[in-house]
C-alpha positions as CSV (number, residue, x, y, z in Angstrom):
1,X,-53.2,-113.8,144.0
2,X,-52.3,-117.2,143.0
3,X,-48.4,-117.7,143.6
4,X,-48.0,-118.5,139.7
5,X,-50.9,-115.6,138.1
6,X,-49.5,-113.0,136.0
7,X,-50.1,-109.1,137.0
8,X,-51.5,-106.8,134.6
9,X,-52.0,-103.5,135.5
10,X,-54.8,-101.3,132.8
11,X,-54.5,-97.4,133.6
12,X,-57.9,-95.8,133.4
13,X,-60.0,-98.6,134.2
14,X,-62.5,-97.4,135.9
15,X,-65.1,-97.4,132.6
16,X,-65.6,-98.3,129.1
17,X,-62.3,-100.1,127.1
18,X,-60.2,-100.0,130.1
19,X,-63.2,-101.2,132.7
20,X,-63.9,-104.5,129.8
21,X,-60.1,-105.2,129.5
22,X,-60.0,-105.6,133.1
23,X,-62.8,-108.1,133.0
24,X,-61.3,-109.8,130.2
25,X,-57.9,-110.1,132.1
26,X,-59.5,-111.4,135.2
27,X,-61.5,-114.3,133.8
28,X,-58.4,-115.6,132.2
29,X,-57.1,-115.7,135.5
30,X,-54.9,-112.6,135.9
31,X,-54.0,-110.4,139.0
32,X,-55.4,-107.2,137.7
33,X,-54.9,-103.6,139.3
34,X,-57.6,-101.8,137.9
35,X,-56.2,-98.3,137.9
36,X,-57.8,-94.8,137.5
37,X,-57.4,-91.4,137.9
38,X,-60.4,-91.1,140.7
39,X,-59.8,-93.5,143.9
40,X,-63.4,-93.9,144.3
41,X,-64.2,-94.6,140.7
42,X,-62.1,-97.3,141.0
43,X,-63.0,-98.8,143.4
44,X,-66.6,-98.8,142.6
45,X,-66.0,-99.9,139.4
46,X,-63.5,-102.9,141.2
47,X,-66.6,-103.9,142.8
48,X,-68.0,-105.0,139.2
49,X,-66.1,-107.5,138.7
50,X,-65.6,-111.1,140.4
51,X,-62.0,-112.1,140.7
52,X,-58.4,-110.7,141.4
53,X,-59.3,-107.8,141.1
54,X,-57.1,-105.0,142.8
55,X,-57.8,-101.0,142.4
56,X,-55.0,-98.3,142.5
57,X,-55.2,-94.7,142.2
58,X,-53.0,-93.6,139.2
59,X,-53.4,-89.9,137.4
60,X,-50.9,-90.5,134.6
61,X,-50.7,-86.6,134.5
62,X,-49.5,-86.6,137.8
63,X,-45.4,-87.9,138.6
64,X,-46.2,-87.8,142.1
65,X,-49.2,-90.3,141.5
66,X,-46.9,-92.6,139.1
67,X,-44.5,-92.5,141.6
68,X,-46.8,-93.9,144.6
69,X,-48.7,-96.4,142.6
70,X,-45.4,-98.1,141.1
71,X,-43.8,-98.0,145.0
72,X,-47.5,-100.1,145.9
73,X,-47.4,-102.2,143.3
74,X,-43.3,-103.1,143.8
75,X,-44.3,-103.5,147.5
76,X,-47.0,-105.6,147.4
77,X,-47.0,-107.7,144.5
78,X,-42.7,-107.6,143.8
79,X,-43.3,-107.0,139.6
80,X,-45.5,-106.3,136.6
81,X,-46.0,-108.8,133.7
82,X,-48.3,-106.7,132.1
83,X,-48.9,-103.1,131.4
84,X,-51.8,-101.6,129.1
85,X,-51.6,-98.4,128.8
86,X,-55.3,-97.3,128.0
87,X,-56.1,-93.9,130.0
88,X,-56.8,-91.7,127.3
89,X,-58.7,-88.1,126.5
90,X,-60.5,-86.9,123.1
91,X,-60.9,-83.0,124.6
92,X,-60.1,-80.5,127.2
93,X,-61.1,-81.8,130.8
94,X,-64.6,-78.8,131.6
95,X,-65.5,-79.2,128.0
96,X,-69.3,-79.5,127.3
97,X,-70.9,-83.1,126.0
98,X,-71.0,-82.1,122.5
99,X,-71.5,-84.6,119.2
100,X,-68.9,-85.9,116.8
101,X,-69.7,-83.4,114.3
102,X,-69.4,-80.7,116.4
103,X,-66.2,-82.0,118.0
104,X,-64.8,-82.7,114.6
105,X,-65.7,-79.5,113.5
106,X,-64.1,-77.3,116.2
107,X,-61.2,-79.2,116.3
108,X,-60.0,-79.0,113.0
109,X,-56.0,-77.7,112.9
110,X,-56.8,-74.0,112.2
111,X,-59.4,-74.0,115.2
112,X,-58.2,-75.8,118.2
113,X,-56.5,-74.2,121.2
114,X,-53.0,-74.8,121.5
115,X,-53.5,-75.2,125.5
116,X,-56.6,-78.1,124.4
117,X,-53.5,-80.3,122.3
118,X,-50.9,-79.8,125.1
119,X,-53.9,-80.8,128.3
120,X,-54.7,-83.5,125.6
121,X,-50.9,-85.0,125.0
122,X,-50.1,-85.0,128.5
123,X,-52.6,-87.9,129.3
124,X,-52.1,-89.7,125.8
125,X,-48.6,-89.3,125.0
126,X,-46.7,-87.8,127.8
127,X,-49.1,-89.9,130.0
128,X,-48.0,-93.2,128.6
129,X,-44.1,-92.2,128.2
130,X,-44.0,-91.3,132.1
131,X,-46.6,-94.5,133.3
132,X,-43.8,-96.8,131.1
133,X,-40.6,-95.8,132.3
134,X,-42.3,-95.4,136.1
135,X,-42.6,-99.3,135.8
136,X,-40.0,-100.9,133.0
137,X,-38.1,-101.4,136.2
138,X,-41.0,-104.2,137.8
139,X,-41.4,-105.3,134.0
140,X,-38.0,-106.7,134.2
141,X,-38.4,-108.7,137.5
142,X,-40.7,-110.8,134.9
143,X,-40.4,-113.3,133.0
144,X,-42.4,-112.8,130.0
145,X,-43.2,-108.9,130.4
146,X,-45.5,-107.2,127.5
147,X,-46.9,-103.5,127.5
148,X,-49.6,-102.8,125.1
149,X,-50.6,-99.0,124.1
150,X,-54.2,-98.7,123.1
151,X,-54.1,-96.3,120.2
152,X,-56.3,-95.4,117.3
153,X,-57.1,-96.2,113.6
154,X,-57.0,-92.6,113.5
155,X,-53.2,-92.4,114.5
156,X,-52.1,-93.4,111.5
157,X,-50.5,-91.2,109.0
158,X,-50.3,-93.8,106.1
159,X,-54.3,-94.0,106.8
160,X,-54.8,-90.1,107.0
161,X,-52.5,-89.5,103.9
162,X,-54.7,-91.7,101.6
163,X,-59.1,-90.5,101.0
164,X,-61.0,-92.5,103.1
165,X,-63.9,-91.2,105.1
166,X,-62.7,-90.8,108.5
167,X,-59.9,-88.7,107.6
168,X,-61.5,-85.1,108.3
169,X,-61.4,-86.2,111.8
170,X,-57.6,-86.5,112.3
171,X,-56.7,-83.5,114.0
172,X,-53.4,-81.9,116.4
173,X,-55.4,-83.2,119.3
174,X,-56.9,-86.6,119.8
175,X,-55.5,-87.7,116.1
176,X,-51.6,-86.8,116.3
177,X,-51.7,-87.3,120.1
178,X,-52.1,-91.3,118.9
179,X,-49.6,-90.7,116.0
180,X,-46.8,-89.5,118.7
181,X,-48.6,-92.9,120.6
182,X,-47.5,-95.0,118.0
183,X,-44.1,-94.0,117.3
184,X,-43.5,-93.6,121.5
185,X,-44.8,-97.5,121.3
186,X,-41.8,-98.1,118.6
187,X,-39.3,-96.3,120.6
188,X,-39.5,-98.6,123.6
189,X,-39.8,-101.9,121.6
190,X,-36.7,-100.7,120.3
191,X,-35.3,-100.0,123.6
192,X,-36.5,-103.2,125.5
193,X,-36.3,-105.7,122.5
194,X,-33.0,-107.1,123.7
195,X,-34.7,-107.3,127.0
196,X,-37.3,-109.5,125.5
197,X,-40.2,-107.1,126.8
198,X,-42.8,-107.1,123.8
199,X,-44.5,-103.4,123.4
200,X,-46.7,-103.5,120.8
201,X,-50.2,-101.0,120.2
202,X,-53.4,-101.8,119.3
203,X,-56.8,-100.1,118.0
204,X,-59.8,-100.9,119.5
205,X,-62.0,-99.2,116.3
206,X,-64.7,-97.0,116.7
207,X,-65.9,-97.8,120.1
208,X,-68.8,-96.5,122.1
209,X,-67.6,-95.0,124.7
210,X,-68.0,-91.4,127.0
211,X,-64.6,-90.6,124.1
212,X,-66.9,-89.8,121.3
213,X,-69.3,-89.1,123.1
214,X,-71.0,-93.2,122.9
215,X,-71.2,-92.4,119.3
216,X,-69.2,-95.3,118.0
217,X,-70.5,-98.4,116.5
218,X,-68.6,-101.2,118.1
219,X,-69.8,-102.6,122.2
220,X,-66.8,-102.3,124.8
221,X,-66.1,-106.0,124.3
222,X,-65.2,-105.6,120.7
223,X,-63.0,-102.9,121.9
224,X,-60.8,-104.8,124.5
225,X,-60.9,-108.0,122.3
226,X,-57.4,-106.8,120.6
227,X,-55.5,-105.5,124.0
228,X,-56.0,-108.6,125.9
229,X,-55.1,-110.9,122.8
230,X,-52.0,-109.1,122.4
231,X,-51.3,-108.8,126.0
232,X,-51.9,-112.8,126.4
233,X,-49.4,-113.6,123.9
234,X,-47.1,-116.2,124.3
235,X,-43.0,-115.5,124.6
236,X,-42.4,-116.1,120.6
237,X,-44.6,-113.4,119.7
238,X,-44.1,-110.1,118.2
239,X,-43.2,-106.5,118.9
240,X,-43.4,-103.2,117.8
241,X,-46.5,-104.1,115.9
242,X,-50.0,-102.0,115.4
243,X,-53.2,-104.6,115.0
244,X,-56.6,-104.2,115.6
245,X,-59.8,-106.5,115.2
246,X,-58.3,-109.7,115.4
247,X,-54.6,-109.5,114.5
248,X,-55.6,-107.1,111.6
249,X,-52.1,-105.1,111.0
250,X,-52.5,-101.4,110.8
251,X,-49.9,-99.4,109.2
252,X,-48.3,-97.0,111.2
């Protein structure tokens, strides 16, 4: 690490959005601490990429695991200028490969499992709430702190409300678990705006990635495009904001 490099830390880095937003980070000269869930994941996926590249075990399920990697990173880096809150689920961890129709289908609000929405919120919502407040307090030792959520298109309730023809796919799960994102995201720009920490979310679109399944129609690098502008922003820029392509707004 370069005496002057900013440090981003991307939870669930270890493949797909997360894994490219990492590259991304590191060719514009970041410290990045590729974090994710499996300790060997990580660091096999660290070995991907050329540059300051640092992984860190993090299960943001896990307070215990929060707990350690925020002590590692205040211990050897001293602060966090950047936090992307990416780790995210779709279904149940054990549940079969299936496709997006068949996912849509059995997940509709008079079909999913309660226990599926609650193993699903804890990584999306309750994942990202306890990740946050583990490290606001090495956000403020920066100068020009930022947090970005990655959320969904599909979050959105003005979206949902109106006929369009992705709407049969919001559901209590995946769907509201990125509506409860979004307003978490507004909380803590709320919170911090005085602070001059920017939290805003973004939407990467519809993705390929092991979350649908690698059914979507966009490549990785389309998907991280939006984090890591947002995340480079300079200090006169927004928060409490939802974009996605390139500083498309989204309503909430």
């Amino acid at each position: 690490m370069t005496e002057n490099s900013r440090i981003a830390l991307v939870t669930g880095a270890n493949q797909g959005i997360g894994l490219q937003i990492a590259k991304d980070l590191v060719a514009n000269g970041l410290t990045v601490l590729l974090a994710s869930r499996n300790r060997e994941r990580g660091e096999a996926a660290a070995q991907t990429i050329e540059g300051d590249i640092h992984p860190i075990q993090l299960d943001v399920t896990d307070p215990v695991s929060i707990q350690t990697a925020a002590a590692q990173v205040e211990q050897q880096f001293g602060r966090l200028d950047i936090l992307i809150n990416n780790a995210a689920i779709s279904r149940a961890n054990g549940q079969d490969v299936e496709t997006m129709r068949d996912y849509i289908e059995r997940s509709r609000a008079t079909l999913i499992s309660v226990d599926e929405v609650r193993t699903i919120w804890e990584t999306n919502v309750f994942g990202v709430l306890s990740v946050t407040q583990a490290f606001v307090p090495l956000l403020r030792k920066s100068a020009a702190a930022r947090i970005v959520n990655v959320s969904s298109g599909l979050g959105s309730l003005t979206f949902n409300s109106t006929p369009n023809p992705y709407r049969g796919t919001f559901n209590p799960g995946y769907g509201a678990s990125k509506t409860a994102l979004n307003a978490i995201t507004l909380a803590f720009a709320i919170d911090l705006e005085a602070e001059g920490i920017k939290v805003n979310a973004v939407t990467p679109g519809f993705t390929s990635t092991a979350l649908n399944n690698f059914e979507g129609t966009e490549t990785v690098e389309q998907g991280a495009a939006e984090a890591v502008r947002v995340a480079l922003l300079g200090s006169d820029s927004p928060t409490g904001t939802f974009t996605g392509s390139v500083n498309e707004p989204y309503p909430w």
